[in-house]
TITI-214541 format. One record per residue: x, y, z of N, C-alpha, C in turn; residue in one letter; residue number from 1. Coordinates in steps of 0.001 Angstrom, whole numbers. Atoms other than C-alpha are relative to their C-alpha. Layout:
REM TITI-214541
{{X; Y; Z}; {X; Y; Z}; {X; Y; Z}; a; NUM}
...
***
This chain:
REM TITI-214541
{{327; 1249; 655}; {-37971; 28313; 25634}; {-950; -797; 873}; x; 1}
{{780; 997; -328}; {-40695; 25842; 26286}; {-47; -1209; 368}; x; 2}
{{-354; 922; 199}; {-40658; 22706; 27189}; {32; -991; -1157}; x; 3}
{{116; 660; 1695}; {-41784; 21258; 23650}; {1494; 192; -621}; x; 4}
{{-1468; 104; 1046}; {-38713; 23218; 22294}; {935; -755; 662}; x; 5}
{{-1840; 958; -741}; {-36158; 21688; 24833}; {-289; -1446; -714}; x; 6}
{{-164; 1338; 467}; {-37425; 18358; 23756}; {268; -335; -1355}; x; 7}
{{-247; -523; 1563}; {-37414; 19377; 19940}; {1348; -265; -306}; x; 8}
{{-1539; -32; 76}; {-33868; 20179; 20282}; {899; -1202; 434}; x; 9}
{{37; 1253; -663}; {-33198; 16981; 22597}; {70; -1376; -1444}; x; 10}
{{756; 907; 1039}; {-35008; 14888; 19884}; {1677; 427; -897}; x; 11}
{{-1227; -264; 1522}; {-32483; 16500; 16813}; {1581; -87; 699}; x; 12}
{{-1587; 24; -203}; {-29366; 16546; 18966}; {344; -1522; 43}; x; 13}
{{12; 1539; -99}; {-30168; 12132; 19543}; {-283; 100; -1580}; x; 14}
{{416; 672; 1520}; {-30873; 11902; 15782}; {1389; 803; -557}; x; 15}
{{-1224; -521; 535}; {-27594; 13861; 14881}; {936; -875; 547}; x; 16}
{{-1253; 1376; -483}; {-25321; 11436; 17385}; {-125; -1257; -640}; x; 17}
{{-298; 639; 1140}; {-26890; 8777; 15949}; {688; -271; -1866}; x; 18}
{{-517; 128; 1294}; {-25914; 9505; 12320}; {936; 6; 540}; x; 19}
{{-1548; -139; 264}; {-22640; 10429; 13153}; {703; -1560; 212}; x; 20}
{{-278; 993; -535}; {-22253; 6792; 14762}; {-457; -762; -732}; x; 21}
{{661; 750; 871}; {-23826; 5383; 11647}; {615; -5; -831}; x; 22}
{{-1089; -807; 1140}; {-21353; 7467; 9345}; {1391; -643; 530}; x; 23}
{{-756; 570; -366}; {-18459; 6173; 11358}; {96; -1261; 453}; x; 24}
{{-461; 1518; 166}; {-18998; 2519; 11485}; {482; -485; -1115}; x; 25}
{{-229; 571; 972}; {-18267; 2244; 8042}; {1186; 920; -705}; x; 26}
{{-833; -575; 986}; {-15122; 3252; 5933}; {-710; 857; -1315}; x; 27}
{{1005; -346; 960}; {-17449; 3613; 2900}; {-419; 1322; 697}; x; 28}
{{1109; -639; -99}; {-19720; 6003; 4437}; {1491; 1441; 569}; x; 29}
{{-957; -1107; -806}; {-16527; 8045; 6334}; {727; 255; -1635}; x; 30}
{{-605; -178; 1206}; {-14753; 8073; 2647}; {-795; 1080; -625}; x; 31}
{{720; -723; 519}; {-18060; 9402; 1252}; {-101; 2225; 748}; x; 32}
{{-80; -1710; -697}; {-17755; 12442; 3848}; {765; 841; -257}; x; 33}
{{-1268; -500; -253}; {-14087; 13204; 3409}; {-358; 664; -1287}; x; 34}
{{337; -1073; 1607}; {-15057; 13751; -704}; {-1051; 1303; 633}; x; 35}
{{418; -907; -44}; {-17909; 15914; 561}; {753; 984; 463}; x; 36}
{{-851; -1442; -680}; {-15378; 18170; 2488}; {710; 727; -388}; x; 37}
{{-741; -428; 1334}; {-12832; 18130; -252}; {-1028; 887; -817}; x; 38}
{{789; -379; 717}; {-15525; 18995; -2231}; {-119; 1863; -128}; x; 39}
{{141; -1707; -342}; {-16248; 22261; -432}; {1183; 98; 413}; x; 40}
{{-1249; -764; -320}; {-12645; 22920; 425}; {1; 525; -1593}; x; 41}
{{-200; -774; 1000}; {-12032; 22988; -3549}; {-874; 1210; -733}; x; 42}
{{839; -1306; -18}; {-15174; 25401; -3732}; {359; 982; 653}; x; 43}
{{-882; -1647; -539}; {-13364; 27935; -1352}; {1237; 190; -595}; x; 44}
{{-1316; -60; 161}; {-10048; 27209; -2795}; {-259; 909; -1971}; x; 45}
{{229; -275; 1293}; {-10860; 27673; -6482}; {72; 1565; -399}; x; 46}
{{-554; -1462; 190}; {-11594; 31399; -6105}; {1359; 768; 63}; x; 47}
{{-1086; -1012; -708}; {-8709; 32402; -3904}; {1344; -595; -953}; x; 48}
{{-1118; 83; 1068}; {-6241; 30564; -7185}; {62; 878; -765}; x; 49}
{{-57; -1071; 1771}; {-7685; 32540; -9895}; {-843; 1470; 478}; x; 50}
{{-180; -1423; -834}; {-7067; 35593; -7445}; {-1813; 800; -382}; x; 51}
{{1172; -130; 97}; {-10951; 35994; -7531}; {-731; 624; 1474}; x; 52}
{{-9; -169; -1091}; {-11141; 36237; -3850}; {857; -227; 1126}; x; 53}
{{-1073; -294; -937}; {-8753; 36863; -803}; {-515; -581; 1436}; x; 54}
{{816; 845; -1227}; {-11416; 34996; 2077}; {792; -1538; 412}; x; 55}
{{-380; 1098; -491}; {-9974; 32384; 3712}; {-702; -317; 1068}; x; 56}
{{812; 695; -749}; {-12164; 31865; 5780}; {-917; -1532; 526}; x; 57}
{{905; 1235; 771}; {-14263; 28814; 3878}; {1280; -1226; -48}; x; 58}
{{-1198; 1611; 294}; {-10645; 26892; 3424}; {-127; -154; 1263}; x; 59}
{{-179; 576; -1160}; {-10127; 27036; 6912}; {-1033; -994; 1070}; x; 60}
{{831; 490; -865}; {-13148; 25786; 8253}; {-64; -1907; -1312}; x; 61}
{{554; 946; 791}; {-13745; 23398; 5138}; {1166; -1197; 266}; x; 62}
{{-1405; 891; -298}; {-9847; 22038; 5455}; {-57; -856; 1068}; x; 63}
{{-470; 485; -1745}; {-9985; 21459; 9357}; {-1365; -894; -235}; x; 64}
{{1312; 1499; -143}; {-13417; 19006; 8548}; {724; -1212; -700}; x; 65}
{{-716; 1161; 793}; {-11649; 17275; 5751}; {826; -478; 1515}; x; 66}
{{-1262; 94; -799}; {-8583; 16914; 8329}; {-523; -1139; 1081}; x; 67}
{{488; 1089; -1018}; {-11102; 15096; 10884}; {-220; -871; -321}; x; 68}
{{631; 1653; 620}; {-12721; 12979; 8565}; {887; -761; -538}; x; 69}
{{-1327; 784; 824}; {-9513; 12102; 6718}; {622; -1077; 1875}; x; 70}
{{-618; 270; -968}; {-8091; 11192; 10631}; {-1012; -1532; -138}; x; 71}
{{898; 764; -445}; {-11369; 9298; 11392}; {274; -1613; -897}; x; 72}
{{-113; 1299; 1008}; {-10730; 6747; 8118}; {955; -326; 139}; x; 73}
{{-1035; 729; -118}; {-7103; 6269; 8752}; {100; -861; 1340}; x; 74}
{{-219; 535; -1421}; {-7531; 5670; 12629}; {-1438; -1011; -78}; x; 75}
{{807; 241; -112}; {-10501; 3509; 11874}; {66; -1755; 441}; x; 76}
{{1824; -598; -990}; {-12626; 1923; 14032}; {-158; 1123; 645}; x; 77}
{{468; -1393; -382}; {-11749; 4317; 16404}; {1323; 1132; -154}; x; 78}
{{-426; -1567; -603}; {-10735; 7986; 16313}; {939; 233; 818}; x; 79}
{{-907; -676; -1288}; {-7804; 9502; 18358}; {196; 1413; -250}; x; 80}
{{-238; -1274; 325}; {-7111; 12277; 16619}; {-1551; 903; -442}; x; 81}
{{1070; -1030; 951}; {-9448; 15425; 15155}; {810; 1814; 274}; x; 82}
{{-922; -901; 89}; {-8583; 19169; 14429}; {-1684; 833; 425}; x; 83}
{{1424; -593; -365}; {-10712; 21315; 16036}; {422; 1656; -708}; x; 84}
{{56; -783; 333}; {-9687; 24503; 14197}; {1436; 563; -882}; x; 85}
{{-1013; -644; 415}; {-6966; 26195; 12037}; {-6; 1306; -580}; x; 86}
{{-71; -971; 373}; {-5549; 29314; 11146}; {1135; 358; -885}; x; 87}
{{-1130; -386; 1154}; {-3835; 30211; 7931}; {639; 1239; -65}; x; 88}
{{-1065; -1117; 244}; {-597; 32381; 7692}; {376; 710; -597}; x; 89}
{{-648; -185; 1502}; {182; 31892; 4386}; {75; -819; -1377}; x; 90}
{{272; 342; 871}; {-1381; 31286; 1416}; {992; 235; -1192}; x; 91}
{{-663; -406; 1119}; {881; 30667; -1612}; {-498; -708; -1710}; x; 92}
{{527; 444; 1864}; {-302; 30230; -5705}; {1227; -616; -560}; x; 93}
{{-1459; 343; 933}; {1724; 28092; -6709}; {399; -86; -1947}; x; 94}
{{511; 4; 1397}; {293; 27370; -10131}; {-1443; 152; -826}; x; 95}
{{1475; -208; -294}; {-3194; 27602; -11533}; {-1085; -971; 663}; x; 96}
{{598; 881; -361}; {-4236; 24589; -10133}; {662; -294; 1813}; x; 97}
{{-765; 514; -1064}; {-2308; 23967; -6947}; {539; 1582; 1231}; x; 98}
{{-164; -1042; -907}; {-1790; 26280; -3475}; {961; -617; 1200}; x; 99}
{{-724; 645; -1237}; {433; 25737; -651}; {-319; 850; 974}; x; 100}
{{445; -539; -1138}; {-896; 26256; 2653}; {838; -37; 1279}; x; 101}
{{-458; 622; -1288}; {1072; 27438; 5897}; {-1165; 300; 1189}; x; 102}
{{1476; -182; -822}; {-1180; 27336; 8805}; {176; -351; 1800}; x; 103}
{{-534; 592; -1877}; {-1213; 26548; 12920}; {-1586; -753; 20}; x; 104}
{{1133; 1180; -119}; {-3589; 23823; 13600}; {-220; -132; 1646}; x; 105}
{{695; 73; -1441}; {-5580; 23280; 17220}; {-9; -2055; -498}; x; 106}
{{566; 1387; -263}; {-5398; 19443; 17409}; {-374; -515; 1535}; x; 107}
{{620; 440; -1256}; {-6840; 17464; 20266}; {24; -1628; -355}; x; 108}
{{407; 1997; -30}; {-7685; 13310; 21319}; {-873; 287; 660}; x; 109}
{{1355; 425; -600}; {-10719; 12089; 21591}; {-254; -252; 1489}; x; 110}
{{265; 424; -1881}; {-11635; 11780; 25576}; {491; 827; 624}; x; 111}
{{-791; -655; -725}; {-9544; 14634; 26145}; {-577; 1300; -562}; x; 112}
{{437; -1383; -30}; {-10273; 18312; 26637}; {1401; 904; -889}; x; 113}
{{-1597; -200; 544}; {-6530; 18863; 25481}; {531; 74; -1139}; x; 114}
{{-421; 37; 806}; {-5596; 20733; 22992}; {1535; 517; -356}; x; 115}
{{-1425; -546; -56}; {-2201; 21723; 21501}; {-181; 730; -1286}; x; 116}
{{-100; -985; 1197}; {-1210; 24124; 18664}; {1241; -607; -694}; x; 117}
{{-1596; 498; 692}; {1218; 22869; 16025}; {-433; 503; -1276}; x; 118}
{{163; -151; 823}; {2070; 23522; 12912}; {-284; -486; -1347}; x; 119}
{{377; 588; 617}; {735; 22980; 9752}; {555; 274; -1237}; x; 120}
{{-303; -132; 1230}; {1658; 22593; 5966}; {-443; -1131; -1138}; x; 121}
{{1076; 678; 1053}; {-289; 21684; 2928}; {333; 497; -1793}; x; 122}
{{611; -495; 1430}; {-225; 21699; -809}; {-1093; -829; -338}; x; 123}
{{1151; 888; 496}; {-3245; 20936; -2290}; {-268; 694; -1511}; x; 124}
{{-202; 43; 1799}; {-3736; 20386; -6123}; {-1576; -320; -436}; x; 125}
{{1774; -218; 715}; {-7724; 21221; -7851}; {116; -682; -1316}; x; 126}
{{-66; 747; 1269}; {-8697; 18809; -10610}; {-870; 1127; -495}; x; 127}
{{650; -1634; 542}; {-9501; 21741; -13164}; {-1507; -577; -578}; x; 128}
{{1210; 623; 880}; {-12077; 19216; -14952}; {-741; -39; 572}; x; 129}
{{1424; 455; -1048}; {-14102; 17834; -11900}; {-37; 1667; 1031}; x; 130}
{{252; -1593; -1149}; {-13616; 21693; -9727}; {-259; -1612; 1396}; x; 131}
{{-151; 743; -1445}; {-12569; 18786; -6809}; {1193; 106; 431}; x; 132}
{{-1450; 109; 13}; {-9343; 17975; -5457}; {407; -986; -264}; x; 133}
{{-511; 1298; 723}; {-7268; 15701; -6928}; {1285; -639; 707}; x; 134}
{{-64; 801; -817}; {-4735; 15459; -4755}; {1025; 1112; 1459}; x; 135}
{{-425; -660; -1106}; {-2961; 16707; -1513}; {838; -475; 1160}; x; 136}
{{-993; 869; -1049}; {-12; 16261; 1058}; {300; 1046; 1072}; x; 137}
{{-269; -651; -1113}; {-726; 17780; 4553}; {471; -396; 1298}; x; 138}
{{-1075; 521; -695}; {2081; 17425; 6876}; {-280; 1059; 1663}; x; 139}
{{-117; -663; -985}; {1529; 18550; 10695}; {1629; -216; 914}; x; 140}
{{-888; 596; -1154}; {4585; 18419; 13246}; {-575; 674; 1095}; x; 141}
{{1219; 594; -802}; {3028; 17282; 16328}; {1217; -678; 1199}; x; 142}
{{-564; -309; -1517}; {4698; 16934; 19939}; {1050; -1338; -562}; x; 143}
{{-1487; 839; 424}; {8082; 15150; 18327}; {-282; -1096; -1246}; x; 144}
{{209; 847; 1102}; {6469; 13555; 15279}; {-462; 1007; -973}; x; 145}
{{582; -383; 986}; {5549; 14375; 11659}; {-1310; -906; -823}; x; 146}
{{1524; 437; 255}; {1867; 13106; 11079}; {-595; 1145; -1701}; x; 147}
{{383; -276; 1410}; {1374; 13242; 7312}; {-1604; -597; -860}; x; 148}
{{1516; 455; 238}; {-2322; 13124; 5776}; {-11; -17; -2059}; x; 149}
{{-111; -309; 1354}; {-2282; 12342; 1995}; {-896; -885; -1092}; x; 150}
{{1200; 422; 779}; {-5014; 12034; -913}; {1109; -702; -1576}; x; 151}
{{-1052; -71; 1305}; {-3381; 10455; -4253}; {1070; -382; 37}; x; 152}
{{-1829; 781; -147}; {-382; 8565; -3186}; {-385; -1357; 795}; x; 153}
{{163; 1100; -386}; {327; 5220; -2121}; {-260; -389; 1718}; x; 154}
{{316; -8; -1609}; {37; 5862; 1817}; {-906; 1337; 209}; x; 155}
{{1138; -744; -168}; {-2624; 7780; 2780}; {429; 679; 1186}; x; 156}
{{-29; -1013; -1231}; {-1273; 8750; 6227}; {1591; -1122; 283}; x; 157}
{{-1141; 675; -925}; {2149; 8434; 8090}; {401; 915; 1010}; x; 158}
{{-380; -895; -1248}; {3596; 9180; 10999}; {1574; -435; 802}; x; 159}
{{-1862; 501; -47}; {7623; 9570; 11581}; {551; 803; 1115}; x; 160}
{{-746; -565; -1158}; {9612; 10584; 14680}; {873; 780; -733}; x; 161}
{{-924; -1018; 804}; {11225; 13464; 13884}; {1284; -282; 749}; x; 162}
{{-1912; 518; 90}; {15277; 13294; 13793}; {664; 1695; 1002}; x; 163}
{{-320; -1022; -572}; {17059; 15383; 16373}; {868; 658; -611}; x; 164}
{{-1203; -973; 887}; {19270; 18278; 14555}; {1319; 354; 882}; x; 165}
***
């Protein structure tokens, strides 16, 4: 590489931080993202209902963005949480519209290199009309808590100390 390209790249990696820091000052604009992610989650999901395709690949990556951006709007101004990756176990059909996902999730905090592995569980429900999602309740347990993320209900996110057995 050249020096032109290093600066090229330089140049687009400062015009990418900015947006992102443009996208996250505003609820609005972080809301608008979370639909785009949904968006393409229910585009990978859609096949793998109407047993069309067996890839999971597209949920997992598409899910674990939703998952950040959904974090980013509940923890907002700033961020603590984000999911830097998941891996699904076990996909189940529940009906033609609706899947339940088990899964192990990589979460992390912002400032920190530190991640942990916990587990994950999701149903998520496809509006058949719009091919979006309509709505969804993904529940992690998370180093002695249950950190719940949910589209379509009256709390959008909670987070409950789990009860010793």
């Amino acid at each position: 590489m050249n020096e032109n390209e290093l600066l090229e790249i330089q140049n687009e990696l400062q015009a990418q931080e900015k947006r992102l820091k443009y996208i996250l000052s505003s609820k609005r604009r972080i809301q608008n993202m979370i639909l785009s992610f949904e968006g393409d989650l229910a585009e990978q999901l859609i096949p793998v209902i109407h047993h069309e395709s067996n890839d999971y690949a597209g949920i997992e990556s598409s899910l674990a963005l939703s998952i950040c951006w959904k974090f980013s709007k509940v923890e907002f101004p700033k961020t603590v949480h984000w999911c830097s990756e998941l891996s699904i176990s076990n996909l189940e059909i529940k009906d033609e519209f609706t899947a339940a996902i088990k899964a192990q999730a990589w979460l992390g905090t912002l400032g920190s290199d530190e991640l942990w592995q916990t587990p994950l569980f999701a149903e998520i429900t496809v509006d058949p009309k719009t091919n979006s999602l309509k709505s969804y309740h993904i529940h992690f347990l998370s180093k002695g808590k249950i950190i719940s993320l949910r589209k379509n209900s009256k709390q959008s996110v909670t987070v409950k100390q789990m009860q010793s057995m």
